[in-house]
PDB file of N, CA, C and O in Angstrom:
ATOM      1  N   UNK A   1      58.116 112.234 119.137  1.00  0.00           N
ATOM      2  CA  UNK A   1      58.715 111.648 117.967  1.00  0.00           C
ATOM      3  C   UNK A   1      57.730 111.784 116.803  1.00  0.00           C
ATOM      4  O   UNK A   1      56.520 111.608 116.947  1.00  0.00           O
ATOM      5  N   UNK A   2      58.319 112.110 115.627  1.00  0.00           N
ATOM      6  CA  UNK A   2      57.260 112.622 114.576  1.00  0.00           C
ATOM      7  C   UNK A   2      57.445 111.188 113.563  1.00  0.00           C
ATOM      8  O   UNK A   2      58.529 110.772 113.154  1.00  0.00           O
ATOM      9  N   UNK A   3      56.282 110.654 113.325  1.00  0.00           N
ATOM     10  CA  UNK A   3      56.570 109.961 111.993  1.00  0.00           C
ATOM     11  C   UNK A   3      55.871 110.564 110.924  1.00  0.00           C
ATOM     12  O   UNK A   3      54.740 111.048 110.979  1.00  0.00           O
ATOM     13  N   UNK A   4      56.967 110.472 109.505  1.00  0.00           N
ATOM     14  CA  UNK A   4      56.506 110.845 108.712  1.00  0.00           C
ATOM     15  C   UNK A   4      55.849 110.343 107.764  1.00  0.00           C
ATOM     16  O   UNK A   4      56.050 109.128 107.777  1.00  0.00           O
ATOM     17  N   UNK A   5      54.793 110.793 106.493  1.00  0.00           N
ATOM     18  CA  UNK A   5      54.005 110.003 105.665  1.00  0.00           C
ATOM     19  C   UNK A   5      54.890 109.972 104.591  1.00  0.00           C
ATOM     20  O   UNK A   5      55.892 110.626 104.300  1.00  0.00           O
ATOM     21  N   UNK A   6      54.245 109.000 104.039  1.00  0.00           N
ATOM     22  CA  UNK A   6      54.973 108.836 102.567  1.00  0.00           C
ATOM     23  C   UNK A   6      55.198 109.929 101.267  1.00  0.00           C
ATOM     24  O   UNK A   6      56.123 110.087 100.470  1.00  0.00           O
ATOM     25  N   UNK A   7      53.755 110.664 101.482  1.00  0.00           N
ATOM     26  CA  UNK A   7      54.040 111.702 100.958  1.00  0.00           C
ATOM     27  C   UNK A   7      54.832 113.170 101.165  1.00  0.00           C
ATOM     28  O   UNK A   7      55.025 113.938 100.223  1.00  0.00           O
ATOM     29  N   UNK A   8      55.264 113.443 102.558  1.00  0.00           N
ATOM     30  CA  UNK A   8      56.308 114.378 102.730  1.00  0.00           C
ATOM     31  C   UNK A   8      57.447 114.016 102.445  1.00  0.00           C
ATOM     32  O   UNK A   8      58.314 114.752 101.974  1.00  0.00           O
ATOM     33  N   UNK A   9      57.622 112.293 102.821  1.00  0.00           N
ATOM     34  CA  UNK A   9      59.484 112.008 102.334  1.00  0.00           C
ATOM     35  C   UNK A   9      58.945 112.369 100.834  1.00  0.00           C
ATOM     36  O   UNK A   9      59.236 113.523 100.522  1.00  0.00           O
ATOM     37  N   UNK A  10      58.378 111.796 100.045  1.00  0.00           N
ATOM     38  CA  UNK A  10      58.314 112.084  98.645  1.00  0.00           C
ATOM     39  C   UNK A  10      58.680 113.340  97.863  1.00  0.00           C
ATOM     40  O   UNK A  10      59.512 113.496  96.970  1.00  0.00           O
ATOM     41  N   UNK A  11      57.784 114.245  98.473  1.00  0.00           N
ATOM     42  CA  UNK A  11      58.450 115.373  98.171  1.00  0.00           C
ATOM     43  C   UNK A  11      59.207 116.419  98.653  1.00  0.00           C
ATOM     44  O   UNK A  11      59.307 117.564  98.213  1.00  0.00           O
ATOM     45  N   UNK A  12      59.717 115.912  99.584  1.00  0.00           N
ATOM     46  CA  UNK A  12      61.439 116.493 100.159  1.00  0.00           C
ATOM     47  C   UNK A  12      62.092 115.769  99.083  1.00  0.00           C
ATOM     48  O   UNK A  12      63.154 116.345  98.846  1.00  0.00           O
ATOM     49  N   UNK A  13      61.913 114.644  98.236  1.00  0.00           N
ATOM     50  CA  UNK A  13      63.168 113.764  98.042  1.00  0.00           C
ATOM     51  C   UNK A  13      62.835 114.031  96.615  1.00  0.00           C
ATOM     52  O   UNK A  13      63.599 113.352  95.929  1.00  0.00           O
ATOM     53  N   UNK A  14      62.063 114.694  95.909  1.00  0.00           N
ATOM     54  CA  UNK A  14      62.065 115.380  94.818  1.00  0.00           C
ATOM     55  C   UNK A  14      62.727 116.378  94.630  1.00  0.00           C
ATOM     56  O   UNK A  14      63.548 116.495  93.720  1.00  0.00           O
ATOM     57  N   UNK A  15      62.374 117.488  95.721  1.00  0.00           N
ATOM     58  CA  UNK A  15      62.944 118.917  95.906  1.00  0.00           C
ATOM     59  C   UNK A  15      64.460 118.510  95.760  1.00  0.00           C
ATOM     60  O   UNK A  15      65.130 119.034  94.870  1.00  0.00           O
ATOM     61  N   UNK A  16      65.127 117.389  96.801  1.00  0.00           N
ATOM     62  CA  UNK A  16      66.420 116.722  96.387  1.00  0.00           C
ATOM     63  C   UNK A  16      67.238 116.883  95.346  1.00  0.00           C
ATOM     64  O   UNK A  16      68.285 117.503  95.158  1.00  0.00           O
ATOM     65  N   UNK A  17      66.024 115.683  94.231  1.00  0.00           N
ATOM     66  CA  UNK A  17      66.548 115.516  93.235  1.00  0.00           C
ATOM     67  C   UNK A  17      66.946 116.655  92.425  1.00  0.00           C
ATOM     68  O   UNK A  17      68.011 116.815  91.830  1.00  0.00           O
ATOM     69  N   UNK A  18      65.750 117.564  92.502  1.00  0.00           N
ATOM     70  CA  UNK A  18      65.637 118.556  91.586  1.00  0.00           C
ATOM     71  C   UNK A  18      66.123 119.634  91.949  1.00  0.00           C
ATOM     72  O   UNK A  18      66.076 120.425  91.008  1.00  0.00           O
ATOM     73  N   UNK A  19      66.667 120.167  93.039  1.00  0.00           N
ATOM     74  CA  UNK A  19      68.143 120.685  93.245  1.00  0.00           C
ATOM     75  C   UNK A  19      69.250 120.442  92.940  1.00  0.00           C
ATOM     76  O   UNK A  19      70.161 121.205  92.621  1.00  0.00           O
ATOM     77  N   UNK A  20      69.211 119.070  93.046  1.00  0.00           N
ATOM     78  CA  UNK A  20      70.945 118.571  92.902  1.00  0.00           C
ATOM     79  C   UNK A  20      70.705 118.183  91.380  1.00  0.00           C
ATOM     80  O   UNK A  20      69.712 118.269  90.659  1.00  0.00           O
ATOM     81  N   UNK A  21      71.994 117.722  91.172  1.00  0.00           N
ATOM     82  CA  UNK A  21      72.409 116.983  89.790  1.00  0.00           C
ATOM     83  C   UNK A  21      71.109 115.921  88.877  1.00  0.00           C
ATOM     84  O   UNK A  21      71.136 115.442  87.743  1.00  0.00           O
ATOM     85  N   UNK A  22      70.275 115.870  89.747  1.00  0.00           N
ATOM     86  CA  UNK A  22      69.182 115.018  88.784  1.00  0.00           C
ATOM     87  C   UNK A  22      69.661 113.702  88.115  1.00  0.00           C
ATOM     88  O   UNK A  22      69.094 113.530  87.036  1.00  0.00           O
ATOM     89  N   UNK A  23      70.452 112.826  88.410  1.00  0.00           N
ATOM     90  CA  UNK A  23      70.361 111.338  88.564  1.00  0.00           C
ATOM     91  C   UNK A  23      69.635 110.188  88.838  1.00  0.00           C
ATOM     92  O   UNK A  23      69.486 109.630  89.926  1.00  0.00           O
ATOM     93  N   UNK A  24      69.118 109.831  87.553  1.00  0.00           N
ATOM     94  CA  UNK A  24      68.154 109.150  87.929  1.00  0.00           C
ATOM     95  C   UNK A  24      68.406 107.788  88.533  1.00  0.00           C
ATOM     96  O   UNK A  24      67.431 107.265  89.071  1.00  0.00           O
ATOM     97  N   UNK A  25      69.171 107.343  88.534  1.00  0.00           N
ATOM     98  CA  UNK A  25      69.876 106.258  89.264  1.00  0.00           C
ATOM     99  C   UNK A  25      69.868 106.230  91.150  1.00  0.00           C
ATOM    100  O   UNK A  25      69.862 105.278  91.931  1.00  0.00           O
ATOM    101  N   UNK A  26      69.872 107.703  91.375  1.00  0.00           N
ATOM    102  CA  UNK A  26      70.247 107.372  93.446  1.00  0.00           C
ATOM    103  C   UNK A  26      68.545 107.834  94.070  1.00  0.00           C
ATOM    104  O   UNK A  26      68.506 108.494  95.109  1.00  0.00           O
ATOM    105  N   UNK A  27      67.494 107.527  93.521  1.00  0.00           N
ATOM    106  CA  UNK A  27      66.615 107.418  94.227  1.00  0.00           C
ATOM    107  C   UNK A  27      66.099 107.207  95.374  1.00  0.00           C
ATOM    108  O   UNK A  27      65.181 107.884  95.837  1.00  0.00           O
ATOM    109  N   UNK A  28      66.781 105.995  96.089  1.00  0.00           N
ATOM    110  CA  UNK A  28      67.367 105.858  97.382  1.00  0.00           C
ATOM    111  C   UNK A  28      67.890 106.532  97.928  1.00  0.00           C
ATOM    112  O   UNK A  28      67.429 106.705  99.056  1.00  0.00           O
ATOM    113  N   UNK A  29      68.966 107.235  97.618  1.00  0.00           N
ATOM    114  CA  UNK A  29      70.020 108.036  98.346  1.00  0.00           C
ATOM    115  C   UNK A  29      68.878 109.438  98.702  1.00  0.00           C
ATOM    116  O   UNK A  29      68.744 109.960  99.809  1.00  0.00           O
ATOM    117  N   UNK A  30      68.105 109.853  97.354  1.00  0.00           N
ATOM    118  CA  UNK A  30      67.268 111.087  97.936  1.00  0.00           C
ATOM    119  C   UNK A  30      66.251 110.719  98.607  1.00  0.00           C
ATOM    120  O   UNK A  30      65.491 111.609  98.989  1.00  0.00           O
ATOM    121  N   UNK A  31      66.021 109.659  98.859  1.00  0.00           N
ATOM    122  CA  UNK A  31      64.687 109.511  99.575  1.00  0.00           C
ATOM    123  C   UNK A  31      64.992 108.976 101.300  1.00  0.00           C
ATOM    124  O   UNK A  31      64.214 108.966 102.254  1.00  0.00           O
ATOM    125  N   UNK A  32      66.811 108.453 101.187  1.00  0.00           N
ATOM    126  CA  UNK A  32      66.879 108.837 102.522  1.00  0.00           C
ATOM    127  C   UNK A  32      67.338 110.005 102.788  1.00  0.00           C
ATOM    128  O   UNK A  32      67.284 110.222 103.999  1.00  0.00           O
ATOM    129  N   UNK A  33      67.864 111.049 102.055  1.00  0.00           N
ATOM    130  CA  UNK A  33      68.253 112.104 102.402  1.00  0.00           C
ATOM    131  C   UNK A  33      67.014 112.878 102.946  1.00  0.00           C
ATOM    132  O   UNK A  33      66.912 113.322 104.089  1.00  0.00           O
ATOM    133  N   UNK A  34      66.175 112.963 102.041  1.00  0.00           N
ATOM    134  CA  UNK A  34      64.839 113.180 102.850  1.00  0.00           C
ATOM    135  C   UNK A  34      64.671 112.888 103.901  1.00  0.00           C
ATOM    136  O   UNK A  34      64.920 113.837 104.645  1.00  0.00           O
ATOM    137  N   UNK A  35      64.209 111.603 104.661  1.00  0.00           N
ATOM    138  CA  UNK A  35      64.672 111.303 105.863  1.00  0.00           C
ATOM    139  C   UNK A  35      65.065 112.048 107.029  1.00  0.00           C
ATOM    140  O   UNK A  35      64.549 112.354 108.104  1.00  0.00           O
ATOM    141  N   UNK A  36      66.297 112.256 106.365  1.00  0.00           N
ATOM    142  CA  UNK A  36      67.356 113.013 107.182  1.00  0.00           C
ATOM    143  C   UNK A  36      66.959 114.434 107.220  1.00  0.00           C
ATOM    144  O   UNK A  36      67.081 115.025 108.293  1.00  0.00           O
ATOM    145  N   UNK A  37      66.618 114.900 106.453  1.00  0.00           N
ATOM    146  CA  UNK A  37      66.160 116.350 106.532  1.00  0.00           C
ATOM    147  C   UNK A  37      65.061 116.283 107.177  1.00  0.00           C
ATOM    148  O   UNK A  37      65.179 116.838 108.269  1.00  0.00           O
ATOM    149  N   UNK A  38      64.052 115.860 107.001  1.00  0.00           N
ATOM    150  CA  UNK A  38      62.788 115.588 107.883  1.00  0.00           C
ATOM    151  C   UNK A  38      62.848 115.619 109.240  1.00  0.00           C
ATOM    152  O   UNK A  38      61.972 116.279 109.799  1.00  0.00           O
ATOM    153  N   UNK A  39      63.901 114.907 110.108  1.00  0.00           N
ATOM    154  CA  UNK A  39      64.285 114.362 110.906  1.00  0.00           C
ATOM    155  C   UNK A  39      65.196 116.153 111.881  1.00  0.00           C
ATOM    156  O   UNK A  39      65.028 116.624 113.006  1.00  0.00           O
ATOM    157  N   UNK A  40      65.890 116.493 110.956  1.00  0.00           N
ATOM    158  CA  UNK A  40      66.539 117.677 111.507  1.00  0.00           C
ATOM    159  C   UNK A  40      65.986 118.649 111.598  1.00  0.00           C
ATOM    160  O   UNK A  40      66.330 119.553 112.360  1.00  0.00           O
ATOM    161  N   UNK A  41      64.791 118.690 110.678  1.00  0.00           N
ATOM    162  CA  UNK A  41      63.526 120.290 110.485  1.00  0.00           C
ATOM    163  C   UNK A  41      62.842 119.789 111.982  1.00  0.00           C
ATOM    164  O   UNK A  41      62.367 120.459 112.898  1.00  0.00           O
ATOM    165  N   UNK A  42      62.967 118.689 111.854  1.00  0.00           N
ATOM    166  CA  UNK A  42      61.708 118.185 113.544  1.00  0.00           C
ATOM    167  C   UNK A  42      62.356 118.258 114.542  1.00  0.00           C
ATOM    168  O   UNK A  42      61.762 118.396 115.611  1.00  0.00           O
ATOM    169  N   UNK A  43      63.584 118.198 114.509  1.00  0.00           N
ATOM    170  CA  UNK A  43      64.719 118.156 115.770  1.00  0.00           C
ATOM    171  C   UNK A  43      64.961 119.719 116.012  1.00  0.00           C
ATOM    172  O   UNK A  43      64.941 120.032 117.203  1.00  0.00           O
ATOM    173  N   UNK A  44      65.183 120.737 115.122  1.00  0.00           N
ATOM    174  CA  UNK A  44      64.973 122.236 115.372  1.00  0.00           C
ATOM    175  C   UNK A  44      63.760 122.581 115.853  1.00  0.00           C
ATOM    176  O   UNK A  44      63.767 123.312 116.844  1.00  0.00           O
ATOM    177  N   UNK A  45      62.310 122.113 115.235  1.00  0.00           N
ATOM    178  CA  UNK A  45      61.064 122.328 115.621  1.00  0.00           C
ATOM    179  C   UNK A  45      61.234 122.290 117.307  1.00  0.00           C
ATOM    180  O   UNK A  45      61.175 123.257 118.067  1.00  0.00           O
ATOM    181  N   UNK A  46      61.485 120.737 117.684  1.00  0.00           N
ATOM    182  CA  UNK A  46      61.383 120.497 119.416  1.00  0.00           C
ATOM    183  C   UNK A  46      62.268 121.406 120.091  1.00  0.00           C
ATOM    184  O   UNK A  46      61.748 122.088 120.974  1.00  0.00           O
ATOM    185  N   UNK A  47      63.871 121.610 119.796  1.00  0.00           N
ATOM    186  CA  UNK A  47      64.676 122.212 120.056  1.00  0.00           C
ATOM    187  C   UNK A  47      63.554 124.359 120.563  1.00  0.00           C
ATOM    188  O   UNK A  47      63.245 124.917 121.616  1.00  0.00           O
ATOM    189  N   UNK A  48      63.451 124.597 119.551  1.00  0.00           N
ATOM    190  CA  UNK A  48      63.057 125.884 119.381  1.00  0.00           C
ATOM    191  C   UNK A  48      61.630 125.947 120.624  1.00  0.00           C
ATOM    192  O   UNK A  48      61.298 126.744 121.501  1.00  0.00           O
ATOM    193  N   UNK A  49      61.091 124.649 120.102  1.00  0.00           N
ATOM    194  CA  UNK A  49      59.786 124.641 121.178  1.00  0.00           C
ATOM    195  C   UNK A  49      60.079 125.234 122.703  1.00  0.00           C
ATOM    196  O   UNK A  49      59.547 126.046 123.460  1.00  0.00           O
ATOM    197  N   UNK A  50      61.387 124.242 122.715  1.00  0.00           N
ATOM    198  CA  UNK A  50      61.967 124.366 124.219  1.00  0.00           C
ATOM    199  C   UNK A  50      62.672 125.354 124.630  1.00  0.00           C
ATOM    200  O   UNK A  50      62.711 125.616 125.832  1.00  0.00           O
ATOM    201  N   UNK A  51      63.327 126.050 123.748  1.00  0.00           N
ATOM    202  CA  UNK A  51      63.798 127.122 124.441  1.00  0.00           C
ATOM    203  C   UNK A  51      62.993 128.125 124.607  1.00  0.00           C
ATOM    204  O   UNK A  51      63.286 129.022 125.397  1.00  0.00           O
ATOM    205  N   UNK A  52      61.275 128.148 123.532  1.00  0.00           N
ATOM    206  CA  UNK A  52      60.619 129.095 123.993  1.00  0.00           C
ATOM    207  C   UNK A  52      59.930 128.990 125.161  1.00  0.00           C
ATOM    208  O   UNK A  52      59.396 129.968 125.685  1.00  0.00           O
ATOM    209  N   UNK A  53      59.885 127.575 125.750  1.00  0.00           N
ATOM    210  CA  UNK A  53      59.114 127.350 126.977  1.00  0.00           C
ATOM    211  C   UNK A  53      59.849 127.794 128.507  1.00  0.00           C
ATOM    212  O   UNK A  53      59.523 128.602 129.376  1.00  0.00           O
ATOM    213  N   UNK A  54      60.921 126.902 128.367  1.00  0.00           N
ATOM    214  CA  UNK A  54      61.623 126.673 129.753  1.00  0.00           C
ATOM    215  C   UNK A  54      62.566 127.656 130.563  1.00  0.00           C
ATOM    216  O   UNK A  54      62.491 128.885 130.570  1.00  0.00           O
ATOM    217  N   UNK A  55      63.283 127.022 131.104  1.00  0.00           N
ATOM    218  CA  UNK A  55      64.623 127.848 131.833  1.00  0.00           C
ATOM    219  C   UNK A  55      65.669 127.269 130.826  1.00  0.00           C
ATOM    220  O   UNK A  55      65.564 126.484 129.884  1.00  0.00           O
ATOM    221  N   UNK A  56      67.001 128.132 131.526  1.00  0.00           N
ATOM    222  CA  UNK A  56      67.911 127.821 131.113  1.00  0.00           C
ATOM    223  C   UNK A  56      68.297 126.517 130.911  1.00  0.00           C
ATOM    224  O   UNK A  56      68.813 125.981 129.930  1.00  0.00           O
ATOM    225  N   UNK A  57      68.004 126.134 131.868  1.00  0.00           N
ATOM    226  CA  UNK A  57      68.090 124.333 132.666  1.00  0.00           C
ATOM    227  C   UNK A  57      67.483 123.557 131.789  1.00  0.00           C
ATOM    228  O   UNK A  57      67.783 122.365 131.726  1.00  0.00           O
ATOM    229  N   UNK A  58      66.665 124.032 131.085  1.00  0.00           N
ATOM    230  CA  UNK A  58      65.306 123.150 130.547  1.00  0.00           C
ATOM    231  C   UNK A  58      66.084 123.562 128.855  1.00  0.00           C
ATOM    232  O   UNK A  58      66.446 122.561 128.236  1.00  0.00           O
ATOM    233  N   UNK A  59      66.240 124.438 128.403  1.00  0.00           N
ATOM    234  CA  UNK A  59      66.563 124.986 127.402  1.00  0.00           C
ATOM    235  C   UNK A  59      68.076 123.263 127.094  1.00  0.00           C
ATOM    236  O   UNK A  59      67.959 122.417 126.207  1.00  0.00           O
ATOM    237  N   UNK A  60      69.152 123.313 128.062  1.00  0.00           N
ATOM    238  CA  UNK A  60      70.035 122.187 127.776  1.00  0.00           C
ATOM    239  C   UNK A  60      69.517 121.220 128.118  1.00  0.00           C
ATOM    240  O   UNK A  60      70.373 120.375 128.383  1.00  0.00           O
ATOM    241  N   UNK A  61      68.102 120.713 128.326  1.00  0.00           N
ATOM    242  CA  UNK A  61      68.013 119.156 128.645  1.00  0.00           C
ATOM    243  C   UNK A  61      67.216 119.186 127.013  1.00  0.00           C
ATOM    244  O   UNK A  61      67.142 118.125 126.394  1.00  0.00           O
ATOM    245  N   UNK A  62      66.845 120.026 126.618  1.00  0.00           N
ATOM    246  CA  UNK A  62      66.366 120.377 125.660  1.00  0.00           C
ATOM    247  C   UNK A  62      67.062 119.479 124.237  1.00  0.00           C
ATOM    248  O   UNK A  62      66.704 118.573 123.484  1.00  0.00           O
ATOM    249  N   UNK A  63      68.686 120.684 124.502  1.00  0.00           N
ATOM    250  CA  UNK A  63      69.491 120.517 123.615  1.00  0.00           C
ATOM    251  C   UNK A  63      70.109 119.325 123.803  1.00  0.00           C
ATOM    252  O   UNK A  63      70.767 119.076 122.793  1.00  0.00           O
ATOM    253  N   UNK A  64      70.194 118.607 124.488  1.00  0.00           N
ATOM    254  CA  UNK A  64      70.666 117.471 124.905  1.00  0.00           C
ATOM    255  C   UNK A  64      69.725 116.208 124.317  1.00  0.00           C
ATOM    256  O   UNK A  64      70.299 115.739 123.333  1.00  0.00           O
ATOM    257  N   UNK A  65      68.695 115.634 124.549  1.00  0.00           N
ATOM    258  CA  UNK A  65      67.594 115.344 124.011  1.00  0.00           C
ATOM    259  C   UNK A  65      67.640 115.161 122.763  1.00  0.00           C
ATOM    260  O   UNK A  65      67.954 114.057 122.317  1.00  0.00           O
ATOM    261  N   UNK A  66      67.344 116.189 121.970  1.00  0.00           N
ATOM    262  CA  UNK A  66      67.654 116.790 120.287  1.00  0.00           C
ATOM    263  C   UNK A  66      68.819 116.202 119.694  1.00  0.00           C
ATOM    264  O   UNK A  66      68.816 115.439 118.728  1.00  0.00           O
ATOM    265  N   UNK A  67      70.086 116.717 120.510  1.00  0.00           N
ATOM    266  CA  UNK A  67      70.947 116.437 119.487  1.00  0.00           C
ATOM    267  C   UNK A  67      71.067 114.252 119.911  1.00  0.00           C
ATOM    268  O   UNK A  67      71.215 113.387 119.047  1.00  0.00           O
ATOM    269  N   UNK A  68      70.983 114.095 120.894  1.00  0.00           N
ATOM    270  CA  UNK A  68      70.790 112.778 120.954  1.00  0.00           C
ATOM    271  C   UNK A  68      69.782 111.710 120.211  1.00  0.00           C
ATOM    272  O   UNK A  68      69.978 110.494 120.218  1.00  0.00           O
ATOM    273  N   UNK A  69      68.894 112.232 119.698  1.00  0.00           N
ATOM    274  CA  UNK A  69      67.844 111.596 118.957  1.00  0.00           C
ATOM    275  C   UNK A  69      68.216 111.959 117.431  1.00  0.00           C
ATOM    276  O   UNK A  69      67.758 111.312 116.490  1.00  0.00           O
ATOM    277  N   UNK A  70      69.086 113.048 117.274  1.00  0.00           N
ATOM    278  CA  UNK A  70      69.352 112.708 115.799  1.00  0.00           C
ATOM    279  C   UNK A  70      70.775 112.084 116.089  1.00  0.00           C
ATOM    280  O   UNK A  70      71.344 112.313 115.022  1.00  0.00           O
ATOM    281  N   UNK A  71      71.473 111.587 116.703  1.00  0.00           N
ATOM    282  CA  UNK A  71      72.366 110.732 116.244  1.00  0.00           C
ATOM    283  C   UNK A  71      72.516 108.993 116.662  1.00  0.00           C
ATOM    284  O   UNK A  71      73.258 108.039 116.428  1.00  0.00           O
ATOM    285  N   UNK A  72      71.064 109.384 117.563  1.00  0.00           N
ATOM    286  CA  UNK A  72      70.475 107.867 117.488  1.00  0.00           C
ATOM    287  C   UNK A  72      69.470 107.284 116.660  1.00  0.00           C
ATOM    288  O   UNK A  72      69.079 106.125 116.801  1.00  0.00           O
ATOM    289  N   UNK A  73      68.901 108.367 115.485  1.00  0.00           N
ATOM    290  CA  UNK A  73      68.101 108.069 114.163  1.00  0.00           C
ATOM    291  C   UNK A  73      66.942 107.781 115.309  1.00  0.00           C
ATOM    292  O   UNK A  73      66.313 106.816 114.874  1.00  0.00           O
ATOM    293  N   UNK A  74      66.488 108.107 116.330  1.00  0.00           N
ATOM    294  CA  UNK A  74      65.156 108.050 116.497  1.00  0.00           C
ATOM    295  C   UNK A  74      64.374 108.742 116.116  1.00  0.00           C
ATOM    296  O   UNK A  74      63.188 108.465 116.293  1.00  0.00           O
ATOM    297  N   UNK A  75      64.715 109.764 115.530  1.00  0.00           N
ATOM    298  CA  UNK A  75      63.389 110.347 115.194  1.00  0.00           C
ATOM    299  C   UNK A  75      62.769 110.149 113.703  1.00  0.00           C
ATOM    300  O   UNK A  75      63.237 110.566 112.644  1.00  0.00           O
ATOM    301  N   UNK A  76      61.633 109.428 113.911  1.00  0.00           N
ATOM    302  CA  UNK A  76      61.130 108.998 112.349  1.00  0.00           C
ATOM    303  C   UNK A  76      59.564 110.379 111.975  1.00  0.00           C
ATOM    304  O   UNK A  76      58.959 110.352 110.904  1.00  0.00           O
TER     305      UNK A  76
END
């Protein structure tokens, strides 16, 4: 499980802003979107880890794992 620092959500949640529409009002919204992106770059990271390691077998406990931890928000 990766936790992240304050300064990577920060600037994921800039890159955010400053992609999208630039509202200065949802600050929140980009800084959990950050979050969330953080969270899915790390969930591909483990994902990829595993399929370069294992078996087939290992490859779906893999994918199983992954996609379960991002829709249980564990991964910080």
């Amino acid at each position: 499980m990766a936790n992240f620092n304050e300064n990577a959500i920060r600037e994921a949640a800039y890159y955010i802003w400053k992609n999208g529409d630039k509202k200065y009002d949802c600050g929140m919204d980009n800084w959990n979107a950050a979050i969330s992106q953080l969270r899915a770059q790390n969930a591909a990271a483990v994902l990829k880890c595993g399929q370069q390691m294992g078996t087939g077998k290992t490859n779906a406990a893999a994918l199983y794992r992954g996609i379960n931890l991002i829709k249980k928000g564990n991964m910080r």
